[in-house]
C-alpha positions as CSV (number, residue, x, y, z in Angstrom):
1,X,-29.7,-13.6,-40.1
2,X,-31.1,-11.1,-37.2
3,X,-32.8,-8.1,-39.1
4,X,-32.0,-4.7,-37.9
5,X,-34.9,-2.9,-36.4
6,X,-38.0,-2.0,-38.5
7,X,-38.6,1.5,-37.9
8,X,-36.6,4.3,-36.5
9,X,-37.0,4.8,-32.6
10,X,-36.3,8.3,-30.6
11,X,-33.2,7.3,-28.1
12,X,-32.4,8.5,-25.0
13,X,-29.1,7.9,-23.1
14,X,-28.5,8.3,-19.3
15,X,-24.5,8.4,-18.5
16,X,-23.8,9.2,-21.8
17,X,-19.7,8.3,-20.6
18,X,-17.4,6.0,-23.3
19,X,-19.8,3.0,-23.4
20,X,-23.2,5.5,-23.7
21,X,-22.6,8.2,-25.7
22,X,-20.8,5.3,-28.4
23,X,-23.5,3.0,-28.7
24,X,-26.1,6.3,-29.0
25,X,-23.8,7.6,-31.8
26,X,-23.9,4.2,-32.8
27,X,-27.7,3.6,-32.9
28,X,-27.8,7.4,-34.8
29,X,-25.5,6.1,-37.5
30,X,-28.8,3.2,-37.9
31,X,-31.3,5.4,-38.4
32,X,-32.5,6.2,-34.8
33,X,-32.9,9.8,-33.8
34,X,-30.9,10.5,-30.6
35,X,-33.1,12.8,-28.7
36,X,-31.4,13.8,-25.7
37,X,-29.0,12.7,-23.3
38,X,-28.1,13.3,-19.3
39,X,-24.5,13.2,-17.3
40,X,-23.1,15.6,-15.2
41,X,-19.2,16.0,-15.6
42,X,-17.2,18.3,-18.0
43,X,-16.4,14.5,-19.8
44,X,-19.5,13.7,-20.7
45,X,-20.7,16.6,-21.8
46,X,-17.5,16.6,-24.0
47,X,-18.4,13.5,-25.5
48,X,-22.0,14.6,-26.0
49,X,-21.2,17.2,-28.2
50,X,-17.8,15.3,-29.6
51,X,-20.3,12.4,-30.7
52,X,-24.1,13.7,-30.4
53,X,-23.7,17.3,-31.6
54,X,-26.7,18.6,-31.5
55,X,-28.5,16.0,-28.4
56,X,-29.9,18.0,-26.0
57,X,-28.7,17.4,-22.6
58,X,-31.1,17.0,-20.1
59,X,-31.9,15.4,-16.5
60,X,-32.5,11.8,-16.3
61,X,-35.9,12.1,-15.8
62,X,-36.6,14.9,-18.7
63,X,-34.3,11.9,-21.1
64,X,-36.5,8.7,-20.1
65,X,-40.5,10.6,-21.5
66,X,-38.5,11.9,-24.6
67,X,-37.1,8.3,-25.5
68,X,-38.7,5.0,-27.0
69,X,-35.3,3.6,-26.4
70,X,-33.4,4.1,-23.2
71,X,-29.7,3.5,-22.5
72,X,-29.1,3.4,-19.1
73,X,-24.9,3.7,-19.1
74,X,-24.8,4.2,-15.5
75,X,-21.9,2.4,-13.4
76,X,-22.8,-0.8,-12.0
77,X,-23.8,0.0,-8.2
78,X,-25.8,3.3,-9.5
79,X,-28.0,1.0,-11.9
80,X,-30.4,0.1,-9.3
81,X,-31.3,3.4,-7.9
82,X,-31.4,5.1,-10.9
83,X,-33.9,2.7,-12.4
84,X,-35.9,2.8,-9.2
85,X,-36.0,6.8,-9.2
86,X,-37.0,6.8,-13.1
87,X,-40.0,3.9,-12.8
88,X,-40.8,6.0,-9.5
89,X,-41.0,9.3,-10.6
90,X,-43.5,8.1,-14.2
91,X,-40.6,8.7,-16.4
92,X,-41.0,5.2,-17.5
93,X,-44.4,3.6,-20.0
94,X,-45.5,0.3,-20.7
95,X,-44.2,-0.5,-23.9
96,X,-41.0,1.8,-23.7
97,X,-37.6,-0.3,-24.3
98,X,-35.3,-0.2,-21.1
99,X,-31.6,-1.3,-22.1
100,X,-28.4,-1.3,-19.5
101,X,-24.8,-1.9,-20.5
102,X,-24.2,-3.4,-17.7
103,X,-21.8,-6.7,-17.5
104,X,-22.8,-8.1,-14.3
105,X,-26.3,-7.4,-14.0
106,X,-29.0,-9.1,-15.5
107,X,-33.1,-8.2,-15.9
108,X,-33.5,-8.6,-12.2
109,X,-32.0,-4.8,-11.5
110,X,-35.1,-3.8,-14.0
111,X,-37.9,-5.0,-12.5
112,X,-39.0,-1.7,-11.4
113,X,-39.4,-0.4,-15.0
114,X,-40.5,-4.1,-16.0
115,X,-43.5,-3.5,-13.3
116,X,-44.6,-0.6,-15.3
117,X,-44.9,-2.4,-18.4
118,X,-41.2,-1.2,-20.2
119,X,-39.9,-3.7,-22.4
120,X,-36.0,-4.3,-20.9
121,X,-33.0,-5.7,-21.6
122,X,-29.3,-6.0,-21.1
123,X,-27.0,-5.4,-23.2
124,X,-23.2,-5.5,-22.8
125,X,-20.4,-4.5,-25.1
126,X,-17.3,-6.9,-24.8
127,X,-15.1,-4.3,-25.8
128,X,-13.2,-1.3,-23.8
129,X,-14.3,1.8,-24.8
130,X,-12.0,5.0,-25.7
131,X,-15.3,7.1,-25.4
132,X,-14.4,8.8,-29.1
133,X,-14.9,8.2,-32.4
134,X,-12.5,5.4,-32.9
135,X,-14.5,3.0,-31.2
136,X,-17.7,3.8,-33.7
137,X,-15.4,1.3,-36.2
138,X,-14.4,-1.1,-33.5
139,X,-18.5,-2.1,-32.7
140,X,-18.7,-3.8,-36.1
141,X,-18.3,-7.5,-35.1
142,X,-18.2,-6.7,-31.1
143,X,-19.8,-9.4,-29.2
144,X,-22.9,-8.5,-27.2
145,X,-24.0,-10.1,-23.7
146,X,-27.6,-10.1,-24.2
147,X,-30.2,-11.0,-21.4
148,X,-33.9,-11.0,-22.0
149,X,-37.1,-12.6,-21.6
150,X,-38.1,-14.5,-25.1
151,X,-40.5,-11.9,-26.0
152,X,-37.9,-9.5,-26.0
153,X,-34.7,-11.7,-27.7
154,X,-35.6,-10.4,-31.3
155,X,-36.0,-6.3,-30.2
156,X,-32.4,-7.3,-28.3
157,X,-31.1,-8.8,-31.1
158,X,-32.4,-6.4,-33.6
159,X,-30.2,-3.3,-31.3
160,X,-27.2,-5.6,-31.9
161,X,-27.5,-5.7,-35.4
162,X,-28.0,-1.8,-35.8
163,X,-25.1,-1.4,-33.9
164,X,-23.1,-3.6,-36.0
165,X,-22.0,-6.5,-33.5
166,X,-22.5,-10.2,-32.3
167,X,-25.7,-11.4,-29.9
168,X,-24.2,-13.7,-27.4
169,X,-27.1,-15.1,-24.9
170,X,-26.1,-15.4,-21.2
171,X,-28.7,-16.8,-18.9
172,X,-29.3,-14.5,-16.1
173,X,-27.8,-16.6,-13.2
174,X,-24.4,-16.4,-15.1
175,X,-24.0,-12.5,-15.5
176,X,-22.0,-12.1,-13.2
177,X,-19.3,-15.1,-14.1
178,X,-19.6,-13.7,-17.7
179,X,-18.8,-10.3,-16.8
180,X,-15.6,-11.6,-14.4
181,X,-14.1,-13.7,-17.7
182,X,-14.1,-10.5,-19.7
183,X,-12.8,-8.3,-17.0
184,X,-9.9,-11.4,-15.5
185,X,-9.1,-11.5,-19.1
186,X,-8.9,-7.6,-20.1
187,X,-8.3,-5.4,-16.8
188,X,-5.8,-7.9,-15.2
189,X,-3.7,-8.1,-18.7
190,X,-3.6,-4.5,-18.7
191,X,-2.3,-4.9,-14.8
192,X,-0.3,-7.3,-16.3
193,X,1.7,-6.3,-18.8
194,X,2.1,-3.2,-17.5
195,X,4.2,-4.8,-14.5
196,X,6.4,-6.6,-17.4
197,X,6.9,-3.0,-18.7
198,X,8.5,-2.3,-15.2
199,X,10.4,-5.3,-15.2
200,X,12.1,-4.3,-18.3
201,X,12.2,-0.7,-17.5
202,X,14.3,-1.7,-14.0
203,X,16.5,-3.3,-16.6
204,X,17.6,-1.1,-18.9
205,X,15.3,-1.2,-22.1
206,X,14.5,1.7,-23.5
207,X,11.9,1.0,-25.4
208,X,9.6,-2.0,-23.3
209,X,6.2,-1.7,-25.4
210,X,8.5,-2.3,-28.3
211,X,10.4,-5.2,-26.5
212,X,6.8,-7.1,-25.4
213,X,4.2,-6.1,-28.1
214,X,6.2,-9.4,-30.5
215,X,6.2,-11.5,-28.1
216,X,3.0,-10.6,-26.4
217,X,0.5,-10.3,-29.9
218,X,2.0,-14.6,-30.5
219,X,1.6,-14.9,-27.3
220,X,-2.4,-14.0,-27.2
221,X,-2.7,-15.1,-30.2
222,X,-1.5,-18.6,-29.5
223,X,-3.6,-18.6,-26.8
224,X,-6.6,-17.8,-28.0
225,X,-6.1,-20.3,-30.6
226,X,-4.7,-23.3,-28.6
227,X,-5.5,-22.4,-25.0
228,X,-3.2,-23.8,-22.6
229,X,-1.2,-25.9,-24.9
230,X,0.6,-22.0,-25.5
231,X,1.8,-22.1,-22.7
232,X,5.7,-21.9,-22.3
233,X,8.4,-20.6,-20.3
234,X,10.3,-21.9,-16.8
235,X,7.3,-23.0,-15.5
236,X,5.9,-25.7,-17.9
237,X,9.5,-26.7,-18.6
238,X,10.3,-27.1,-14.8
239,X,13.0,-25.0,-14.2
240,X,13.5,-24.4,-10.6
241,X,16.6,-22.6,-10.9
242,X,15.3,-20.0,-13.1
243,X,12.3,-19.2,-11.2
244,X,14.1,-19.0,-7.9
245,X,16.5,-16.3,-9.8
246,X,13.0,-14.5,-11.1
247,X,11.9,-14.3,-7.1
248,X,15.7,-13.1,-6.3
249,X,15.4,-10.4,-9.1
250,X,11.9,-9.3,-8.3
251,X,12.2,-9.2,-4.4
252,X,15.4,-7.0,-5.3
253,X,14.4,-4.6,-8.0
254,X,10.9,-4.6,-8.3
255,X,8.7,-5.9,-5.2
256,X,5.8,-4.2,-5.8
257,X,5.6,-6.6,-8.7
258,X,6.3,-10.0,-6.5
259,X,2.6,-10.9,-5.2
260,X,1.4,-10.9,-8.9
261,X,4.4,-13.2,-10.5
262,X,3.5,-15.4,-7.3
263,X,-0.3,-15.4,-8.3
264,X,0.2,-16.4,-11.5
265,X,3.2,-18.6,-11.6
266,X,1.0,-20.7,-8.9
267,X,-2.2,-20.8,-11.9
268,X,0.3,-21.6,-14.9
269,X,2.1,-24.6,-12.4
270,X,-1.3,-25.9,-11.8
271,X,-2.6,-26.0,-15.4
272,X,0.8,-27.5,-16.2
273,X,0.7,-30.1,-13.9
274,X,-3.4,-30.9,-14.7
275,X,-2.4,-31.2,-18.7
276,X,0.8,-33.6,-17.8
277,X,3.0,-31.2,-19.2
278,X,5.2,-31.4,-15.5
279,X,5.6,-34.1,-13.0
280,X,4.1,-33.4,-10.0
281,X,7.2,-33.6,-7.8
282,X,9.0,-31.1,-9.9
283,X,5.5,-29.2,-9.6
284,X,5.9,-29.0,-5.9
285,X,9.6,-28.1,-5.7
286,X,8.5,-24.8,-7.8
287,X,5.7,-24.1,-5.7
288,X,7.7,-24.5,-2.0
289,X,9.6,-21.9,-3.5
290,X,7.0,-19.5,-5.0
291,X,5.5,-19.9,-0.8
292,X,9.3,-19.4,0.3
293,X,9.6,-15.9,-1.9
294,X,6.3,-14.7,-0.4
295,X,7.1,-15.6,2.5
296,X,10.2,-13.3,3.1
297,X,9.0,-10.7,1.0
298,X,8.5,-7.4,2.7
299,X,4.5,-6.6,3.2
300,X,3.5,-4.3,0.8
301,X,0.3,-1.9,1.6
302,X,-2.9,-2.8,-0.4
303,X,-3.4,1.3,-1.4
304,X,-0.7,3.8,-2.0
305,X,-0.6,5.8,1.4
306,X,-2.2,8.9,-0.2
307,X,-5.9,7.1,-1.3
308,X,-6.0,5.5,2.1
């Protein structure tokens, strides 16, 4: 069983956003005094006072000498430079404990505070973040990506366990391919069923969160249970004719939505085909015309015209 740190340690958080100013309020709710916290926008100095009343809310560098702990919950191509400006300017020590949030980096973006002696770590939250108080209750059994070097995997594992949640180790080289299974898996299903919501919107339901959120919570939950023996639908079952008429539909009524269908009509023939589920000559009449509906499909811009 991982023990939950021995002693209380002064924490600092720097882009105290959703994930930040959570896992500080989080870490308080241990036992660790949250001594001060730094971001810029109306947001985050919302959720500093929403979830930290009381922090005082300082500049980055005036947060790093104040903590023994320090959250760095900066977006992922800020990370660098901040680190590099805070071990640069001596608001880092040897023995302080450096942690990012970050999915896709590892220890390699700390090296600068590593250089100065600070203990580091990363730590990521597979969970979205609200950035209120709801997601306090949702960290209990939240899985952690941890990274560190094995003098530091019982410190990293001891912040999990104040915080409530699951170590998971993932070895530096594979960050990144960690970080793009959580994201495929929960920003693309947001894309994703929110596209189905248009479908059924263009025809006629009233109520399509209703209509999906059955079908959709077996549906995940199958999956994540059985993997791709879920899978069902026109596709595994081989019928042509209904996909075709999902292509006719779609081109006519909602285009924007085409490319995607395509995408993953093409994965879902593919795993269908690699399990036996569908001969492979049935397989290719399905994908001709999948390639066919793209094919004569209007181009659609990549941006909407007014963020280009």
């Amino acid at each position: 069983m991982v023990q939950q740190s021995p002693r209380p340690r002064r924490v600092g958080v720097i882009g105290a956003g959703r994930v930040g100013a959570v896992l500080a309020a989080g870490l308080a709710s241990a036992g660790h005094p949250v001594v001060a916290a730094a971001g810029e926008s109306d947001a985050t100095r919302a959720r500093i006072a929403a979830l930290l009343p009381g922090v005082r809310h300082a500049k980055p560098t005036d947060v790093a000498r104040a903590s023994e702990v320090l959250l760095l919950t900066v977006p992922d191509d800020m990370l660098g430079n901040v680190v590099s400006m805070l071990a640069a300017s001596g608001a880092l020590r040897p023995g302080q404990v450096v942690v990012h949030t970050s999915g896709r980096h590892g220890l390699a973006v700390l090296e600068p505070a590593r250089e100065v002696g600070a203990r580091v770590v990363a730590l990521h939250p597979a969970m979205t973040f609200t950035g209120t108080a709801v997601d306090l209750g949702r960290l209990a059994g939240c899985v952690f990506g941890l990274t560190a070097a094995p003098a530091e995997r019982a410190l990293a594992e001891s912040l999990v366990a104040d915080l409530g949640g699951r170590p998971m180790w993932v070895p530096e080289e594979m960050r990144t391919l960690y970080h793009a299974g959580l994201a495929h898996g929960a920003n693309h299903l947001v894309t994703l069923v929110s596209e189905a919501m248009e479908m059924l919107a263009a025809a006629g339901a009233d109520d399509p969160a209703g209509t999906l959120r059955p079908l959709l919570t077996a549906a995940l939950d199958n999956a994540l249970a059985h993997g791709d023996a879920a899978l069902t639908g026109p596709i595994v079952r081989g019928d042509l004719g209904t996909v075709r008429a999902h292509l006719d539909d779609l081109a006519t009524n909602a285009p924007h939505t085409l490319p995607s269908y395509v995408a993953m009509a093409r994965a879902t023939l593919a795993r269908a085909v690699t399990d036996g589920r569908l001969v492979p000559l049935r397989a290719l009449r399905i994908h001709e015309a999948l390639t066919e509906a793209l094919a004569d499909a209007p181009a659609l811009p990549i941006l909407p015209a007014e963020t280009r």
